[in-house]
C-alpha positions in Angstrom: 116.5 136.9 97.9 117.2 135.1 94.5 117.2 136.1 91.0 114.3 134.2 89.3 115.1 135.4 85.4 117.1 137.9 83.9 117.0 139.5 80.4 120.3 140.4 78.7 120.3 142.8 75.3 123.9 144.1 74.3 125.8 143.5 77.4 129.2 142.2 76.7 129.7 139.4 74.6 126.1 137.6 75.8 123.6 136.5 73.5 120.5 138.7 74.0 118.2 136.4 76.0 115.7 135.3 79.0 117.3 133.1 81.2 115.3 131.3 84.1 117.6 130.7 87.2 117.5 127.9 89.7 117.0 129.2 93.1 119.9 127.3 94.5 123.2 126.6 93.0 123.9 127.8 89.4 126.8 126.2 88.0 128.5 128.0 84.4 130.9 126.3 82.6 132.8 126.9 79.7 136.1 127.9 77.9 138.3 130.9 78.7 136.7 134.0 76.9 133.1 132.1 76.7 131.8 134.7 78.4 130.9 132.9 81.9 132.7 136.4 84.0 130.2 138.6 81.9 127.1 137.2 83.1 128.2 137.2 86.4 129.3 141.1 86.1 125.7 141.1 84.8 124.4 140.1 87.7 126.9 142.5 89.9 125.1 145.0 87.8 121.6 144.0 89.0 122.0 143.8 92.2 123.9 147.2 92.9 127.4 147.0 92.2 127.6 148.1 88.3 130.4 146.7 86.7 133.1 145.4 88.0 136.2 146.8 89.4 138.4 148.5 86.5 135.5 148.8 84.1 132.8 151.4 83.8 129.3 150.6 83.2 130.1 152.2 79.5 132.4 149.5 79.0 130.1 146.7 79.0 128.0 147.8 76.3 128.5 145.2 73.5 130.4 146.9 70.9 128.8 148.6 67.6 125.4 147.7 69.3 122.7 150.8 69.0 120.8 152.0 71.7 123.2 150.7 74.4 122.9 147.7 76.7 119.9 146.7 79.1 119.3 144.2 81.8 116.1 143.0 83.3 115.8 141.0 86.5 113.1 139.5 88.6 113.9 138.8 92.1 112.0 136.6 94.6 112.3 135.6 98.1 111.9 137.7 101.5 110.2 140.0 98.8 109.3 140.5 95.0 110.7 142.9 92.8 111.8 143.6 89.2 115.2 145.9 88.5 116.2 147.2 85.1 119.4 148.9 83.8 119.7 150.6 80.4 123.6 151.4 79.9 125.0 153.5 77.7 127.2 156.0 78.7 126.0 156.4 82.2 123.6 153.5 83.6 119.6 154.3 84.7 118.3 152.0 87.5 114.6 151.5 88.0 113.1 149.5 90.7 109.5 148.2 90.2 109.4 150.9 87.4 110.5 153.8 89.4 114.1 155.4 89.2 116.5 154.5 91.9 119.9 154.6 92.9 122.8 151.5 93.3 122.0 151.8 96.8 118.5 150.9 96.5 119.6 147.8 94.3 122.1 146.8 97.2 119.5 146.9 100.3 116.8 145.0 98.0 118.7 142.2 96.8 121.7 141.9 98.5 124.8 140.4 97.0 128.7 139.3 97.2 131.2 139.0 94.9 134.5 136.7 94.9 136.9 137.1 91.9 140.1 135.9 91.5 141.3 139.1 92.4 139.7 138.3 96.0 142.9 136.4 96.4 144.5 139.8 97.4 142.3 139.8 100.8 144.7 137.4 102.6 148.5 138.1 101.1 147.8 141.5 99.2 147.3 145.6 99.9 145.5 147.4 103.0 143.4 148.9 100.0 142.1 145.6 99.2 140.7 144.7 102.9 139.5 148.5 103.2 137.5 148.0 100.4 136.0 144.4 101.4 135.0 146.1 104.7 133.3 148.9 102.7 131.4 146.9 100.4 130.3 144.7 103.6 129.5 148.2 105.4 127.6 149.6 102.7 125.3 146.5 102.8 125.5 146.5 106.6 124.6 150.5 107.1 122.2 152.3 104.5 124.5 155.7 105.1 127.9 154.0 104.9 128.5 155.0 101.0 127.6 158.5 101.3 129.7 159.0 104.5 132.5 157.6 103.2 131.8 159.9 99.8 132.1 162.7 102.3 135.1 161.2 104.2 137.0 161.0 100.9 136.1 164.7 100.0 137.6 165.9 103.0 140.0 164.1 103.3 141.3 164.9 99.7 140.6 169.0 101.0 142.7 168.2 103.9 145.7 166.7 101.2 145.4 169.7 99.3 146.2 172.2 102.6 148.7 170.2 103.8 150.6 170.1 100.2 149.9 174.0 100.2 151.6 174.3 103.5 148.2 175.9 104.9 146.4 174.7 108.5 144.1 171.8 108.3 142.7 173.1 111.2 139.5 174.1 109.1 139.1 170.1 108.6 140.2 168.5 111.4 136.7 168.2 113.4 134.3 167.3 110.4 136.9 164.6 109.3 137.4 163.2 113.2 133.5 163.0 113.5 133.6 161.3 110.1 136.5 159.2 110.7 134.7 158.1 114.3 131.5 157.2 112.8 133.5 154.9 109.4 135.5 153.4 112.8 132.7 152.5 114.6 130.6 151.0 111.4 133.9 149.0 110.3 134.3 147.8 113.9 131.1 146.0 114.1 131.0 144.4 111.1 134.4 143.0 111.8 132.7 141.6 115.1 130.2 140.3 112.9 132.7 138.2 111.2 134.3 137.2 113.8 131.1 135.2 114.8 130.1 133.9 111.8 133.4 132.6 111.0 132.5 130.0 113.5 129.6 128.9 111.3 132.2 128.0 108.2 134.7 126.4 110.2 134.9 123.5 108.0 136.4 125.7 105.4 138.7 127.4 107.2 142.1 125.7 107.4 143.0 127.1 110.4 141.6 129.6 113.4 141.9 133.4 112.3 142.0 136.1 114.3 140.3 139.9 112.8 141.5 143.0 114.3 141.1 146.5 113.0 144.4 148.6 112.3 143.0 152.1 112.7 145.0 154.0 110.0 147.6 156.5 112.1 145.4 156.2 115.4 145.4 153.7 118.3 146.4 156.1 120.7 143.1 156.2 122.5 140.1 154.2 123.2 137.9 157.3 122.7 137.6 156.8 118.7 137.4 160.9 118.5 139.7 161.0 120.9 142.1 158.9 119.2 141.5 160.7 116.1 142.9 164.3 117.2 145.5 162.6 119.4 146.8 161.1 116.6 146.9 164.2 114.4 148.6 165.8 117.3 151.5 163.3 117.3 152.0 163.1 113.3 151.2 166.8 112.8 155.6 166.9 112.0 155.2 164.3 109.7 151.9 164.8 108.0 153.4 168.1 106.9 156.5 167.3 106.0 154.7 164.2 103.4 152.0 166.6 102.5 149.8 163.5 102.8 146.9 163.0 106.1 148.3 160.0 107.7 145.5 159.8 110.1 141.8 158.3 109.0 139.9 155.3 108.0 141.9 156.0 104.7 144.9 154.4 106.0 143.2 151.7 108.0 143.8 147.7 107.2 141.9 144.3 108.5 144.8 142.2 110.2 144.3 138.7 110.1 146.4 136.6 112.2 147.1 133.1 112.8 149.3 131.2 115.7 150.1 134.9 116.6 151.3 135.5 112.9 150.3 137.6 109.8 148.1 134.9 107.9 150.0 134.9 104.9 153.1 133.6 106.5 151.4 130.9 108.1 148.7 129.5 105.2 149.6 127.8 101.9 148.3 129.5 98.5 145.3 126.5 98.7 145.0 127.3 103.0 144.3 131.5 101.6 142.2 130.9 99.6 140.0 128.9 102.0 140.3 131.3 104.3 139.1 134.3 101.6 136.4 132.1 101.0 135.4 131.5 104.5 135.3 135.3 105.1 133.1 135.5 102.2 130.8 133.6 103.5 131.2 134.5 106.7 130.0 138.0 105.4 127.3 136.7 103.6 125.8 135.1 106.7 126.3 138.4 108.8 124.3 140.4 105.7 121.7 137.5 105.8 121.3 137.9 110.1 121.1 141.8 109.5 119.1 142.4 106.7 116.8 139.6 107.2 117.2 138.7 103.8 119.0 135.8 101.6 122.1 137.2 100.3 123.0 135.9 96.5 126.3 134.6 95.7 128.8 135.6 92.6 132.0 133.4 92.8 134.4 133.5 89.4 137.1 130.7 88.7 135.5 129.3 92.2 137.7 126.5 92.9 140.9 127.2 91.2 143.8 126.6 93.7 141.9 124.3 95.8 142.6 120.4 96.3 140.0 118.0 96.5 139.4 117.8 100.2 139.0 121.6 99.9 136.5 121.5 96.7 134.7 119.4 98.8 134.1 121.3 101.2 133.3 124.3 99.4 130.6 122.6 97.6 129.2 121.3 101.1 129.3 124.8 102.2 127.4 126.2 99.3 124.7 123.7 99.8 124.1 123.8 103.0 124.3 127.6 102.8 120.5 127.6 101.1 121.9 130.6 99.1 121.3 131.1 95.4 125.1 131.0 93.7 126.4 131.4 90.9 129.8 130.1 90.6 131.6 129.9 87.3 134.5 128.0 86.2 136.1 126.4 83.4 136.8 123.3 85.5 134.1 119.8 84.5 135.2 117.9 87.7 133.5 119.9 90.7 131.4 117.7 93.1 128.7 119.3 92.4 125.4 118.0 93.0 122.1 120.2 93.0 121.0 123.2 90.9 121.4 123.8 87.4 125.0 123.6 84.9 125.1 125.7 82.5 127.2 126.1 78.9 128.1 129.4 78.2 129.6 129.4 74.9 130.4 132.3 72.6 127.5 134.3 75.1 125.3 131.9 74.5 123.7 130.4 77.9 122.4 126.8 78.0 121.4 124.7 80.9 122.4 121.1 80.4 121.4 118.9 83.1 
């Protein structure tokens, strides 16, 4: 899929306009502040994501505006179709004029985001590789958001027993069937990437490894097996924390290299290759599933990187035949193809 035009009114700092995209690589350039993230958060919103992390969709209304903020896209490719958002305090989606949810945006035009905060997937958090496996689950599985919406609920039920001092009993077999199915759905997906890391092998630095860490479990190869198993052994403990130690909750991606943890192997320039290379090592495994062009939203894209790495990236891109959009205050990128664009002040302006 790519986004052929969008229509911006009150969203963030942007100029209200109709902007015409090039179906291949989109290049934005401009100053700090210029408001180069915002159109890309735009586009997040489009596509099914809604603002980005940190910010509620409120919070991109432009400020002392009336009537709140709308966007407008047309997308084209495997199929056509045209999405609107009006924002103001809560956002209302409509797909080819009918009202739909963030989930219908994400299996039409699927999309992936990497932000400087991305950095985080190599060096940072669990949380941070849990959620890069969700987002890649929700676009991999139509039912992945709502069963982890119902994995959360009782798993927070489950919290509230154990800080009671009550049995969790009562939770214990809807939360393993949940916990078994989240398993299974993160499993394959990281067996996706695990082949179409071989596709970007150029940009990785080294050979990774992916394995799942399944939070509290790995005591059997039965995933509802390993589930109560695990809940048997850490039944002392989980009461005497008050907190479930056992579930997808607590899971983490582990990436290895030379029998290592990643980050003690690969330079700051060698993880962020490697973030990227998952990225679009994702992106390919969306395109091979959903039979449809995935569209690419990469902030500050090549901060970090040296010139034998830029160049690669920018190979990468190209060769990808994805529509990007990469953003960066940076002039020097190789970049060849596709559109540059000024963004200054919100104002977008293509300047080939």
């Amino acid at each position: 899929m790519r986004i052929a035009q969008t229509r911006f009114r009150n969203f963030r700092n942007l100029e209200n306009a109709l902007i015409a995209w090039d179906p291949g690589l989109n290049l934005l350039n401009g100053a700090n502040g210029a408001g180069k993230t915002n159109v890309l958060e735009a586009l997040h919103v489009v596509t099914g994501w809604g603002a980005f992390s940190g910010s509620k969709c409120a919070d991109t209304v432009k400020w002392d505006s009336e009537g709140g903020a709308s966007l407008a896209a047309q997308a084209t490719g495997e199929r056509e179709v045209m999405i609107e958002a009006v924002i103001t305090i809560r956002a209302s989606l409509r797909l080819d004029g009918r009202s739909c949810r963030w989930g219908d945006l994400r299996s039409c035009v699927p999309s992936l985001t990497f932000l400087p905060s991305d950095m985080a997937l190599i060096e940072g958090a669990p949380s941070v590789r849990r959620r890069f496996l969700d987002l890649l689950c929700a676009l991999y599985f139509p039912l992945y958001a709502y069963k982890l919406s119902e994995y959360r609920k009782i798993m927070q039920h489950r919290r509230h027993l154990l800080g009671l001092g009550h049995s969790t009993r009562v939770t214990e077999e809807t939360m393993a069937n949940l916990s078994a199915w989240l398993w299974e759905c993160r499993l394959e997906v990281i067996a996706a990437l695990r082949v179409h890391l071989e596709k970007w092998r150029d940009l990785l630095p080294r050979t990774i490894g992916l394995n799942l860490k399944r939070g509290g479990g790995g005591n059997a190869d039965d995933l509802l097996e390993d589930f109560h198993r695990s809940c048997a052994i850490l039944a002392e403990r989980e009461r005497a924390s008050g907190l479930p130690l056992v579930g997808p909750h607590r899971d983490d991606l582990i990436l290895a290299c030379e029998g290592r943890p990643a980050p003690e192997v690969l330079s700051r320039g060698q993880r962020r290759r490697t973030a990227l290379a998952l990225i679009m090592a994702a992106a390919s495994a969306v395109e091979r599933r959903n039979r449809a062009s995935p569209v690419l939203l990469f902030d500050e894209v090549a901060s970090e990187l040296d010139e034998a790495g830029r160049t690669v990236l920018m190979e990468c891109l190209r060769r990808s035949n994805w529509q990007v959009f990469a953003a960066t205050a940076e002039t020097t990128l190789p970049w060849s193809g596709g559109a540059r664009w000024l963004v200054s002040a919100g104002k977008i302006q293509r300047f080939d």
